[in-house]
N, C-alpha and C positions, 0 to 999 in steps of 0.2 A: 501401266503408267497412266499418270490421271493427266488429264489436257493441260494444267497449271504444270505439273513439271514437264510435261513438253515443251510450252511457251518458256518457262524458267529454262532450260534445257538450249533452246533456240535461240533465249536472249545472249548467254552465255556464248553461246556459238558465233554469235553475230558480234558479240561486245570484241572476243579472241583475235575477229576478222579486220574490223576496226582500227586494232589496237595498234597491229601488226605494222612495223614501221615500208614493209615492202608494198602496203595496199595505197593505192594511188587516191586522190578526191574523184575521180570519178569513180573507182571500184566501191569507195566508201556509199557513195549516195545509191550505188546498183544493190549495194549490200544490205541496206537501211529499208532501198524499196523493197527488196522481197522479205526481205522479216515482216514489214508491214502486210505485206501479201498474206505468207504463211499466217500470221495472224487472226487478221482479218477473217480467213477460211476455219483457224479451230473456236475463233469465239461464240458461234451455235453452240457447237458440243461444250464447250467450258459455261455457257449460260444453264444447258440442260444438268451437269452436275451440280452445277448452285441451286436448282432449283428444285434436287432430289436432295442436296444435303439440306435447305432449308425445311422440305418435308421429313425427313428423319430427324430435324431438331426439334418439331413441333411434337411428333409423334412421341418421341423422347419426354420434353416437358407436359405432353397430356398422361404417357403413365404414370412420370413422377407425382402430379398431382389428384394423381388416382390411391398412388401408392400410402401417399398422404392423407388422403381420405382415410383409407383403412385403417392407416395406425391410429389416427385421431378416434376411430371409433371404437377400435378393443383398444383402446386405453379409456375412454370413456366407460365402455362393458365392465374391463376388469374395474374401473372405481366401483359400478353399484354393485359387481359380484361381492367387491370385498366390505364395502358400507356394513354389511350386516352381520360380518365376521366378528367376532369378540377378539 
């Protein structure tokens, strides 16, 4: 499970706790504090996935425009192979 559906996972948790007509305003604001807590504690490791998926996305758009290259060039190739074709 990635950090974002844990926090996704925790919000829900907290939202259920919240909601709950038996939870008191004081339980509420003990409830709000530790979400913030738990929070707080996974946003490193949710920075360091953002920061693998942005390098996966660069590396992503560096072969596509690799890949791009290539085609552009045996499409080019195959023009002058076939120019002198009859």
């Amino acid at each position: 499970m990635t950090t974002k559906n844990e926090i996704k996972k925790l919000l829900a948790e907290t939202e259920a706790k919240i909601r709950d007509p038996s939870t008191s305003g004081t339980e509420c604001n003990l409830v709000i504090l530790d979400f913030a807590d738990q929070v707080s504690l996974k946003l490193p490791k949710l920075f360091l996935e953002y920061e693998k998926l942005e390098k996966e996305l660069e590396s992503s758009r560096s072969y596509c425009r690799w890949l791009d290259k290539q085609y552009h060039a045996a499409h080019e190739n195959a023009r002058k192979t076939l120019k002198g074709v009859p």
